[in-house]
N, C-alpha and C positions, 0 to 999 in steps of 0.2 A: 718230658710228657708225663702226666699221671697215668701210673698205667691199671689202676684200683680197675677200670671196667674190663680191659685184659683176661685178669687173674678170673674173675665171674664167666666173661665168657667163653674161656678157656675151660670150665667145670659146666656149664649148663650145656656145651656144645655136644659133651657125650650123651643127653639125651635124648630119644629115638622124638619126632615129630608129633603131635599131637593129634592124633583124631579130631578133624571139623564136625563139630555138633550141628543140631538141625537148627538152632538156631542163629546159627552164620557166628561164632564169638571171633572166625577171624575174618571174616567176608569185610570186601570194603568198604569207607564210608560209616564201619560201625562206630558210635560217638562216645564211649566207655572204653578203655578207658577215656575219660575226660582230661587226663593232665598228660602231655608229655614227657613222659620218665618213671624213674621207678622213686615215688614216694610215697607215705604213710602218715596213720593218726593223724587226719586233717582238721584245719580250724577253720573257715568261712565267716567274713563279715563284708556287706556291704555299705560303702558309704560314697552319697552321692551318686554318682552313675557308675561307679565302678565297683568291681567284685574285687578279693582279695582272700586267696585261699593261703593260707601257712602251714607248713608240713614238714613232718621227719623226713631226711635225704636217705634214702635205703644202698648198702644196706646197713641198717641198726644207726642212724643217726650221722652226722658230720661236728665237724665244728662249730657250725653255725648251724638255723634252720634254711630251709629252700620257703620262698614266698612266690608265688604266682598272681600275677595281676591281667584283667581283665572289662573291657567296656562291653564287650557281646556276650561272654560267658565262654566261645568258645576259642578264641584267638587269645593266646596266654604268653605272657612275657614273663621272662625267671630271672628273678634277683633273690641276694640272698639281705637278710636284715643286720642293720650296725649293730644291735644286742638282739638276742642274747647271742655269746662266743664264748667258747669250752675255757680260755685264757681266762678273761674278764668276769666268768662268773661261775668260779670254781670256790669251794670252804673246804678245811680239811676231812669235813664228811663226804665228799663228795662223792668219791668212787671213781673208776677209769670209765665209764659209760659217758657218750657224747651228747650232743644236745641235742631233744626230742620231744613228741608231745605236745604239744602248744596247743592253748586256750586262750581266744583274743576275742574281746568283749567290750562293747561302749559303756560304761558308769552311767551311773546317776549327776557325774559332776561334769557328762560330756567329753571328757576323757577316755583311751583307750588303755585298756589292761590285758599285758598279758599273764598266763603261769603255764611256765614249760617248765620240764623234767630239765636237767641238767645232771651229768652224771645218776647218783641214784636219789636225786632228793629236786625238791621244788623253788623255784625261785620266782618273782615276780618285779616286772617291769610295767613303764607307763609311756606313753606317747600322744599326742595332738594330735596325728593322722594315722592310721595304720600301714603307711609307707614308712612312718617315722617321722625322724630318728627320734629313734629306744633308748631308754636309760631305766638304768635297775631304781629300785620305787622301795628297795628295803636296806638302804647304807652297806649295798655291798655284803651282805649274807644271806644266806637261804633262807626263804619262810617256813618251809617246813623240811629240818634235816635229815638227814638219810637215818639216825637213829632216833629220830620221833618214837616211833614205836617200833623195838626190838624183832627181829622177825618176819616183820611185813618188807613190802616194796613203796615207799615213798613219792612215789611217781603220780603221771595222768591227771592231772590239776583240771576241772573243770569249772567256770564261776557261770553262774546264772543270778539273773537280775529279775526280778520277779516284780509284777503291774505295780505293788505298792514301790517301787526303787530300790527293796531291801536286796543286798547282792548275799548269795553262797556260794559257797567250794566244796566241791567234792572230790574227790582221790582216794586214790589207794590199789594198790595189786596184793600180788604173791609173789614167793619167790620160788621158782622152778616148775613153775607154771600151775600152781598148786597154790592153799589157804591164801585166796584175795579177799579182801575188806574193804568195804566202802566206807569212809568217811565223809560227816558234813557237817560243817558250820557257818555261823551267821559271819558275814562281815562287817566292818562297822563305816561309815561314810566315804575314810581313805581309802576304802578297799586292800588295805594291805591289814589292819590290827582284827582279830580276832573277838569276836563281842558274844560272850556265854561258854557253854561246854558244847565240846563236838560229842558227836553220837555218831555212834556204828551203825549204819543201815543195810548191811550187806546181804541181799537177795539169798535168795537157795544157790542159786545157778550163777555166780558172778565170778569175775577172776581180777579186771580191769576195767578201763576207760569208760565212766561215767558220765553221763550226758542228760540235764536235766531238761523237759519238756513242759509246760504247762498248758493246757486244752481245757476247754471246757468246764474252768473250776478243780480240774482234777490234776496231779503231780504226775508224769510218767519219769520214771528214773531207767534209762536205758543203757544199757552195757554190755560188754566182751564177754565170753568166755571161753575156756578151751583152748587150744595150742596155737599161734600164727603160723610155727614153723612147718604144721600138718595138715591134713585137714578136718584139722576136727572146730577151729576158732570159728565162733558163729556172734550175731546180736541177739542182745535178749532184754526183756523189759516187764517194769513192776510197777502198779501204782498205789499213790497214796494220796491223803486228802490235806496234804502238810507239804511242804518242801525239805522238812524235818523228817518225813517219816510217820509212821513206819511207812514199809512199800512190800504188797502183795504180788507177788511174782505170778503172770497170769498164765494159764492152762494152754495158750496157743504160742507159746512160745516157743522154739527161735523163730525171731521175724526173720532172722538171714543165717542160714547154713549153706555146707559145701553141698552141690548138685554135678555129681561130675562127669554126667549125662550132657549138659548147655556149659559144662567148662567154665564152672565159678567156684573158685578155692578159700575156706576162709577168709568169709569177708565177714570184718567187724572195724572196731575201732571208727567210730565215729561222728560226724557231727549234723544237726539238725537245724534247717534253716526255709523260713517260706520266703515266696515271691507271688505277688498277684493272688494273695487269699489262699494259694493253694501252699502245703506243706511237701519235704523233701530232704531224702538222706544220700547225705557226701559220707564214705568211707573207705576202704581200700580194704582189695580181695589180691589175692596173688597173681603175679606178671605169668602169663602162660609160654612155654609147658611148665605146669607148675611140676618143677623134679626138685625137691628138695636136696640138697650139696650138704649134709653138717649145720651149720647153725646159720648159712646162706640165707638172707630172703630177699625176696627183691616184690616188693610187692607195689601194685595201678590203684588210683585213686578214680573211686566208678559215683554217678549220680543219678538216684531215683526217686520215683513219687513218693509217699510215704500220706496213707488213708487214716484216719482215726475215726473211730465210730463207737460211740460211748466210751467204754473201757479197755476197746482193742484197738491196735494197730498192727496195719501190714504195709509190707512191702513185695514187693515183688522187683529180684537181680535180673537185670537185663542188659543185652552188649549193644543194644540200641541206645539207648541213653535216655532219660527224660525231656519233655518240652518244658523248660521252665518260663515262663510268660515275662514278657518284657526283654527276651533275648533271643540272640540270634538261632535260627535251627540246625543250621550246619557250619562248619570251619571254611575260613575264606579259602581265596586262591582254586586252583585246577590242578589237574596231575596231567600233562601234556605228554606227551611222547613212552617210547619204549625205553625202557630203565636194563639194561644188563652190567655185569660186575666182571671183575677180574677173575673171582670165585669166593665160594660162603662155606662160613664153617660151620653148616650142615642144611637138609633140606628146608630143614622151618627158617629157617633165614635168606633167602633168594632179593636177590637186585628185587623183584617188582615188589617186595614190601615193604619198601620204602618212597612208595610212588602209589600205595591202595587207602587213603586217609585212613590210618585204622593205626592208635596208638599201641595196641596189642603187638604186633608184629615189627618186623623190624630186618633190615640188611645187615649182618655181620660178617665181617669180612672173615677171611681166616688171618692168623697171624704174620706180621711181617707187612711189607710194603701191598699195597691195594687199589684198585680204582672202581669209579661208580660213573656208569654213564648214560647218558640220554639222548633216544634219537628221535630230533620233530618230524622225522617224516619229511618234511621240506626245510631249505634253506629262508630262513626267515630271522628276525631281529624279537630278541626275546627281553624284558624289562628283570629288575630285579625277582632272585628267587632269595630262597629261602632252607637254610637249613634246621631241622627237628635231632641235634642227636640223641643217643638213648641215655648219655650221662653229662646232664648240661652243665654239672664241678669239675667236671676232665676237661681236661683241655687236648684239643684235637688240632692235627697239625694238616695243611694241604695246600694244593694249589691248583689253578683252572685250566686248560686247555678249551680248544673250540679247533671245528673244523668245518669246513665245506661237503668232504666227502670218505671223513673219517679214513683215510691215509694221510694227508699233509697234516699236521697239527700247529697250531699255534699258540704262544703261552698268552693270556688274558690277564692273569693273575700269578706271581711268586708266592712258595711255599710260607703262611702263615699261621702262626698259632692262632689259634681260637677257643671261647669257651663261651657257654650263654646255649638262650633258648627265647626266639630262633636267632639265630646265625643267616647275615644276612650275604649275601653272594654279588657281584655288578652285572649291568644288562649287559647284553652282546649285543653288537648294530647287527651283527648278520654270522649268523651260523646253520647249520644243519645239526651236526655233534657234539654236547659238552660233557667234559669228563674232567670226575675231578679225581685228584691225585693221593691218596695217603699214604706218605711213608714208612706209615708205623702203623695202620689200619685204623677201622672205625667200627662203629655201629651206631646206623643213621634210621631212625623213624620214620621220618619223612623227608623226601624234596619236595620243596610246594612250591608250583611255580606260579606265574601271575594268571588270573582272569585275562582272558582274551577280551 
């Protein structure tokens, strides 16, 4: 079994329970986080009737990225993509950092582009659909390597395509969370060759993750700064009358700081994307109780409206979630019955949050063997459910029982490994109790059981 979510829950579990804010961030039903698990630095591109988010796996990256796919916006399936992978698209600059970051974009040629960080430098891939499959787009080396420029952080690739089809890149950090640099340059047709000299544009107040916008005639160049691991990481944004630059870092800025009154931690790192005329920011704030552990983070990917009004924009962080037009309002399925556990390794984790739709919270069991179980109230015939765990790259082990009258049991299901999001369960023709088994524990999101 991997036991990577273990070793985390085992450290976040000495933290005392979090204060419920007035504004419910753990009440049920809240639709923020939006993704299932703990991921970061998101990408968002739609095509066709589907959504397609791609994301850092927290914490600090995997082997691969996590992509999330979606027809309503809120029922998300997790796969991870054929490229990019830490093996296949490593250079000797690379560094030991995992693959992260990711920026996926349609061309001009109709194509899909991605540039994700990989260790500490940037790579770039191309694809026909943004399911794939990926294949690196630069003969197997980095576009921009980790000693580009001496000092800096090489990272955070973002390209933008602007109404004439001209594509840019932007990137660039610091290192120790300190002197970041923005970089931007033209691309040229293949979106991989470099066309002129890049220019530094880096704001007052910048650190990373650059994010170019265009409204109105006018460039907003948006971005991080400040620490992930604290709270001090916020959004912030500048505009200019160029996609080159320069960019005037505006007076009402951060659009997104920590509030730790409504229980929203460092949210930055993120991406901008409309629906239905209306505009909207995807980005990840930390998984609650935010108790930083050492260089631990584990941070939610949350989605909000995002207003522009001449030269401003605002947002406003919320654990409700956004209506984005053309999609669903709430997550399918019901939560039927009463949920109790074997026991949790501490109060913020109880059986019933894993049965209140709300990706914030969550059942963890304590260590060692565990179960989770559910009572309909009446004996009745239940159809497939559904499981949400909290780390859909671990693989979780278990198996099903059912009962009548929760003393006889009977087995449904043999202990099987599993991993994915969601995890899918078989109907029962007739039970009253179902319990499921982990011998080696879990931490489960949600049971979703079916619509009646």
């Amino acid at each position: 079994m991997n036991h990577a979510w273990l070793l985390i829950a085992g450290l976040l579990a000495m933290a005392p329970a979090p204060a419920l804010g007035r504004d419910g961030a753990l009440d049920p039903g809240m639709r923020n986080p939006l993704l299932p698990g703990y991921f970061a630095d998101p990408s968002i591109i739609r095509d066709g009737d589907e959504w397609f988010v791609f994301a850092t796996i927290d914490p600090w990256g995997a082997d691969t990225l996590g992509l999330w796919r979606s027809r309503n916006f809120r029922d998300w399936t997790f796969e991870t993509p054929n490229w990019p992978t830490k093996a296949a698209a490593t250079s000797p600059t690379s560094g030991k950092s995992k693959v992260w970051a990711p920026s996926v974009v349609k061309g001009r040629d109709g194509k899909f582009w991605m540039y994700v960080s990989i260790g500490n430098e940037i790579w770039v891939g191309t694809a026909d659909r943004p399911a794939g499959p990926w294949r690196d787009a630069n003969g197997g080396k980095p576009l921009i390597p980790r000693n580009f420029r001496p000092g800096l952080h090489m990272i955070d690739a973002e390209a933008f395509v602007d109404d004439d089809g001209q594509a840019y890149l932007y990137w660039g950090s610091g290192l120790n969370w300190v002197n970041g640099h923005c970089f931007v340059v033209k691309l040229k047709p293949d979106m991989v060759t470099f066309e002129g000299e890049l220019r530094d544009v880096t704001p007052a107040h910048y650190l990373e993750a650059p994010f170019m916008m265009k409204r109105g005639g006018r460039y907003f160049l948006t971005y991080s700064f400040g620490n992930t691991t604290k709270d001090t990481y916020q959004l912030r944004y500048a505009v200019g009358s160029s996609p080159m630059g320069p960019f005037r870092e505006m007076s009402d800025t951060p659009l997104l700081a920590t509030d730790a009154k409504r229980q929203i931690f460092s949210p930055g790192h993120h991406a901008i994307f409309s629906a239905g005329g209306e505009d909207f920011a995807l980005y990840h704030r930390q998984a609650l109780p935010f108790t930083p552990v050492g260089d631990i983070v584990l941070r939610q990917i949350a989605v909000d409206r995002l207003t522009v009004s001449g030269d401003r924009l605002a947002i406003v962080s919320t654990h409700r979630g956004a209506d984005v037009p053309g999609t669903a309002v709430k997550r399918s399925g019901a939560r039927l019955g009463r949920l109790t556990a074997s026991g949790s390794a501490d109060l913020s984790h109880s059986a019933t949050a894993a049965g209140d739709d709300n990706y914030a919270t969550s059942w963890r069991s304590n260590p060692g063997a565990a179960w989770l179980q559910a009572d309909l109230g009446t004996v009745k015939a239940i159809g497939v459910t559904t499981l949400r765990p909290a780390y859909p790259t671990a693989t979780i082990s278990f198996s099903i029982e059912a009962s009548l009258d929760g003393k006889a049991w009977r087995h449904i299901a043999a202990e099987r490994p599993a991993r994915g999001s969601p995890i899918t369960l078989p109907a029962i023709s007739k039970t009253r109790f179902v319990r499921l088994v982990f011998p080696q524990g879990a931490d489960i999101l949600e049971w979703n059981w079916p619509t009646q």
